[in-house]
matplotlib code that plots the C-alpha trace (Angstrom):
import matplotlib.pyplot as plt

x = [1.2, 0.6, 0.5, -2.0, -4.2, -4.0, -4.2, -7.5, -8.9, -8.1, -10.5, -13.4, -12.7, -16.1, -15.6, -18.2, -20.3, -22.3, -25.2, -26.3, -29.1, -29.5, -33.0, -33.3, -31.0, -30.5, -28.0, -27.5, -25.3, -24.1, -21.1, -19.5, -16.6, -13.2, -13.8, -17.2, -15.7, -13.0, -15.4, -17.6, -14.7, -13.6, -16.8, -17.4, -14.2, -14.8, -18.4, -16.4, -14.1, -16.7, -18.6, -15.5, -14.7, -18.7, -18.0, -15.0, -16.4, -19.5, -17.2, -14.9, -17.9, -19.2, -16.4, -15.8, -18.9, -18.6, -14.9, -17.3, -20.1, -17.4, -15.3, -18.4, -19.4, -16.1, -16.2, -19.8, -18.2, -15.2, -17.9, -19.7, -16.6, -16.0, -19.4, -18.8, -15.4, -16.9, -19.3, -16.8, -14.6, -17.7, -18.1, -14.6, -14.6, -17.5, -16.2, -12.2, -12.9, -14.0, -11.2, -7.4, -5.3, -2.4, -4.0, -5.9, -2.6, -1.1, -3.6, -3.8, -1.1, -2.4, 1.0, 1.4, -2.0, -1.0, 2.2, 0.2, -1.7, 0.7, -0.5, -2.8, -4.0, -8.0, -8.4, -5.7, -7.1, -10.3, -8.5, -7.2, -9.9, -12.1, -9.2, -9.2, -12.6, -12.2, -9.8, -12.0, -14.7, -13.1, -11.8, -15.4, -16.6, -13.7, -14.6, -18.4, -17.2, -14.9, -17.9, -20.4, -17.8, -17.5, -21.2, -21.3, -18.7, -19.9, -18.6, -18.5, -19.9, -23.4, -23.1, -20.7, -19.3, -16.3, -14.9, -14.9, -13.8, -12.2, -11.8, -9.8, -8.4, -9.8, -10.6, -14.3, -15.7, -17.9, -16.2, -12.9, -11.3, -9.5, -12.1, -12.0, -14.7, -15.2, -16.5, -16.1, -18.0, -19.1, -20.4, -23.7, -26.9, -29.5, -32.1, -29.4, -30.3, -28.3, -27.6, -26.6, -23.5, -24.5, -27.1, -28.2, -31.6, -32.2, -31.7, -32.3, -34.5, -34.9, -33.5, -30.4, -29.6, -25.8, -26.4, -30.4, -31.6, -30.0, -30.4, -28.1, -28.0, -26.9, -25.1, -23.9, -20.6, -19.9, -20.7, -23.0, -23.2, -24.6, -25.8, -26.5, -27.9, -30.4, -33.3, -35.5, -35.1, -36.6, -36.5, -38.0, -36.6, -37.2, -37.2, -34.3, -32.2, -30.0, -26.8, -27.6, -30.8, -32.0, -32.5, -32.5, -32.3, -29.1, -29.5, -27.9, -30.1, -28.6, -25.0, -24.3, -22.8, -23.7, -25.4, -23.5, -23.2, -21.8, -20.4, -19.6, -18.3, -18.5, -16.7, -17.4, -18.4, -15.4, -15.7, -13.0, -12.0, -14.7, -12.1, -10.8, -14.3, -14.6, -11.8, -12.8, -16.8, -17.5, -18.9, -20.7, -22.9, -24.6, -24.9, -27.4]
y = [81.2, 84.2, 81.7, 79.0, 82.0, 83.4, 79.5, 79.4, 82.9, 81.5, 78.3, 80.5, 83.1, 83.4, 82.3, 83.9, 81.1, 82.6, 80.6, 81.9, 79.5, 79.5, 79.9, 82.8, 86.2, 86.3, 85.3, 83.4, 84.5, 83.0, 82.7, 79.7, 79.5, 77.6, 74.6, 74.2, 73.8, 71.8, 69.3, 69.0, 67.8, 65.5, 64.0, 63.8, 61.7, 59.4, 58.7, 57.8, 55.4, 53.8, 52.9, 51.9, 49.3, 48.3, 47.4, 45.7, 43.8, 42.8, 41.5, 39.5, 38.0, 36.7, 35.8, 33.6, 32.2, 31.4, 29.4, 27.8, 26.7, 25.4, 23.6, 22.1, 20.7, 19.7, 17.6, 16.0, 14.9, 13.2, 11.6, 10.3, 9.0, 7.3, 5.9, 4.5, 3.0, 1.2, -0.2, -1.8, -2.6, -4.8, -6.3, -7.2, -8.9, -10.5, -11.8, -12.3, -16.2, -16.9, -14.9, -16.4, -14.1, -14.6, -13.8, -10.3, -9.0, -9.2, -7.0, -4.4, -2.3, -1.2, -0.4, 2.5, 3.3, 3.8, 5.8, 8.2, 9.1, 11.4, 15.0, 16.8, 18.8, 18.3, 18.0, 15.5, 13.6, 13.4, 12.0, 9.2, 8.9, 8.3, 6.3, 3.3, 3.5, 2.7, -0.1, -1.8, -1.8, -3.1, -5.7, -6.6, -7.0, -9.5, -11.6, -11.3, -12.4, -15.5, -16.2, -16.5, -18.4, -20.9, -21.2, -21.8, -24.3, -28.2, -30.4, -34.0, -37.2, -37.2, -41.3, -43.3, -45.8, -46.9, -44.1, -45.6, -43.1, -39.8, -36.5, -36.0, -37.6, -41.3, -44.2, -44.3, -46.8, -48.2, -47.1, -47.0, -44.0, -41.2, -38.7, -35.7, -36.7, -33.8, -35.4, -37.9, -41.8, -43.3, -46.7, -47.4, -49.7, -48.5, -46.7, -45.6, -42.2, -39.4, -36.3, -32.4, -31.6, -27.9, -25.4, -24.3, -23.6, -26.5, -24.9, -28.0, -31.1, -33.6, -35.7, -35.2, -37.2, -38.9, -37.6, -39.5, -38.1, -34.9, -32.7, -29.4, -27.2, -23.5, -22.9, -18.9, -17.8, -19.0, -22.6, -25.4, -28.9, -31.5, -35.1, -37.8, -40.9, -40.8, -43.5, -40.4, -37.2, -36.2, -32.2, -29.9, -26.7, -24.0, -26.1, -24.6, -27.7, -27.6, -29.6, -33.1, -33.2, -36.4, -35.1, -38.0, -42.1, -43.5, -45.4, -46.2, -43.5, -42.2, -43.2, -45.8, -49.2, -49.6, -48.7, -45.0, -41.3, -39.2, -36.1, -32.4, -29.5, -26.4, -23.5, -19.6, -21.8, -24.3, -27.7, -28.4, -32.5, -32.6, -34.9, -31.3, -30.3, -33.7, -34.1, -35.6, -35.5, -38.4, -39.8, -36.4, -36.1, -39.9, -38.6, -36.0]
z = [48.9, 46.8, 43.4, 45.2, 45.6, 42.2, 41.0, 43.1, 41.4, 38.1, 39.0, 40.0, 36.9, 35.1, 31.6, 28.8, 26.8, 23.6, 21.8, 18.7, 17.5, 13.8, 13.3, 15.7, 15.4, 19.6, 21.3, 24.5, 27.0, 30.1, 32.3, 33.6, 36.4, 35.3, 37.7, 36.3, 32.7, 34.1, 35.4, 33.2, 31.0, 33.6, 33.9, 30.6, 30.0, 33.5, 32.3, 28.6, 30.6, 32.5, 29.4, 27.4, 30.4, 30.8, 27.1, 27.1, 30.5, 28.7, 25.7, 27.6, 29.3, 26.0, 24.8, 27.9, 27.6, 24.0, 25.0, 28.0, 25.6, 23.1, 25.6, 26.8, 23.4, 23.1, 26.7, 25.4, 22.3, 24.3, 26.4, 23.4, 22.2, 25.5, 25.8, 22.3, 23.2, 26.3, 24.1, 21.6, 24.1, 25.5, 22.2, 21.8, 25.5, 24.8, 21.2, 21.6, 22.2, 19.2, 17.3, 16.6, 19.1, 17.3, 13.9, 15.9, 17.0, 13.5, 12.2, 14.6, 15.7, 19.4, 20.4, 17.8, 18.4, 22.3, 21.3, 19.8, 22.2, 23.7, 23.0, 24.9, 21.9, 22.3, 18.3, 18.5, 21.9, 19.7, 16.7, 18.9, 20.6, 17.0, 15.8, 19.0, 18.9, 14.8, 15.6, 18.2, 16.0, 13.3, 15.7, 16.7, 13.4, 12.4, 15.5, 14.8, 11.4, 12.7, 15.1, 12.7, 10.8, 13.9, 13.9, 10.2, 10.1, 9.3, 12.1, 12.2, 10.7, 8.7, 9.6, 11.4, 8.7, 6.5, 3.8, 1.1, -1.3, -0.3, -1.8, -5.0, -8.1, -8.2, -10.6, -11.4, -9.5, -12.8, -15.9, -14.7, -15.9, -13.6, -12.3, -9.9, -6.7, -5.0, -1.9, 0.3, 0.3, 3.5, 3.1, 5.5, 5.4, 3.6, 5.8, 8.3, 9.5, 7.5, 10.1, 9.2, 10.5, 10.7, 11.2, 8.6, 5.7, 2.9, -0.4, -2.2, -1.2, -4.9, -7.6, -9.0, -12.1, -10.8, -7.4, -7.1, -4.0, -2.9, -0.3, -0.1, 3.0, 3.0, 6.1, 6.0, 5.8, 2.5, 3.5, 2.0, 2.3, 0.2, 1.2, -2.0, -3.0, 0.0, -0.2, 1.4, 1.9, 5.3, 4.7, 1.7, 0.5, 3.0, 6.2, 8.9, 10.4, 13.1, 13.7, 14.2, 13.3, 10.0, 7.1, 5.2, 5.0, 3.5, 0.0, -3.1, -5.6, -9.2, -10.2, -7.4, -6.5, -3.3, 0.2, 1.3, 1.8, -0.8, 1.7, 0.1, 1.7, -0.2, 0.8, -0.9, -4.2, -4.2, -3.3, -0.2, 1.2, 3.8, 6.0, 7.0, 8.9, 10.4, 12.9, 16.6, 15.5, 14.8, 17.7, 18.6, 15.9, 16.1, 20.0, 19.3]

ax = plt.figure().add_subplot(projection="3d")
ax.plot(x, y, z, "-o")
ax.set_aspect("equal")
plt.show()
């Protein structure tokens, strides 16, 4: 009891505080109890620790909300990518009939692209993500290419008749000696109705020395056709034709011994047997 109440006496002791300010030669005296020191100091440091945890608070807060603003980018981008992958996935839907299946999954390896996939890791679930989305592209733009190819393609007869020469090595028909005939001859009346076999723009619509009257047709995709010894030419340079449509009259014009069609089918620049773009056409293109 006795040492609480001497404890208690020591609180309340007056302690002796001097100022001496140093542009003035008094001095400032005053007294302060224990306890009041003792609190002040107390204070002092709980005010200290509030701050210090106000700051730390206020740090963690913007450092949450940094992570939440970059997480958030993060999530827009995936949906980007996703939006993006619906879209190619459309355009490969919409194009896969045209492509050769067997051909498509030769080139692409979806499997490993699947197995891949298996990490969580966003960088790496945006690598993938960037990397399907590369693949389907690239598999759209091969079967935009083979469609366009499709379209391109010459198909069928430019006149129903007899062939009368076909493509290749041959004897010349007038001064006998062996010569390459890089198209095929399909003998006709004169005046029969000479059709294109695909769509296409008429690059060239005039005489042509061996050929007489020529007309050749530009069809994309590396593809042209060419039509000779016409009695007419129905078409001029410029004019857009579409599959079946005359562009000419047969005849027997420039290096010629009779009545027919002299058929080419040029393919990226080299001249290819025509027979191999006929097929079951024949019939379908003196329909139209």
């Amino acid at each position: 009891m006795y040492k609480v109440k001497r404890f208690i006496r020591k609180l309340f002791t007056p302690v002796s505080i001097m100022m001496v300010p140093h542009d003035s030669k008094r001095t400032i005296n005053f007294r302060v109890p224990s306890i009041g020191i003792m609190l002040s100091v107390f204070l002092w440091c709980a005010g200290t620790l509030y701050v210090l945890s106000a700051a730390v608070d206020t740090i963690e807060y913007y450092q949450m909300k940094n992570k939440v603003n970059f997480y958030s980018a993060q999530f827009s981008e995936l949906q980007k990518a996703m939006t993006m992958i619906k879209k190619a996935d459309h355009e490969f839907r919409r194009l896969l009939s045209f492509g050769n299946k067997e051909e498509l999954l030769e080139n692409v390896d979806a499997k490993k692209t699947i197995d891949d996939a298996g990490s969580l890791n966003m960088d790496q679930i945006r690598a993938e993500i960037q990397k399907t989305v590369d693949t389907v592209t690239s598999v759209s733009d091969y079967l935009k290419q083979q469609k366009d190819r499709h379209v391109a393609m010459p198909k069928g007869w430019p006149v129903v008749g007899r062939v009368t020469s076909s493509f290749g090595y041959r004897q010349d028909p007038k001064m006998g000696g062996r010569e390459f005939h890089a198209g095929m001859d399909i003998s006709v009346p004169k005046g029969t109705p000479v059709k294109a076999t695909a769509d296409g723009v008429v690059s060239f619509s005039g005489w042509s020395s061996g050929n007489g009257n020529l007309v050749a047709i530009e069809h994309g995709a590396g593809f042209t056709t060419l039509f000779a010894h016409n009695s007419e030419n129905k078409v001029a340079v410029g004019d857009r034709v579409k599959r079946g449509d005359v562009i000419a009259l047969a005849g027997s014009t420039g290096y010629s011994t009779g009545s027919h069609v002299h058929y080419e089918v040029w393919v990226d620049g080299k001249a290819v047997n025509p027979a191999d773009y006929i097929g079951e056409e024949k019939r379908v293109s003196q329909a139209k």
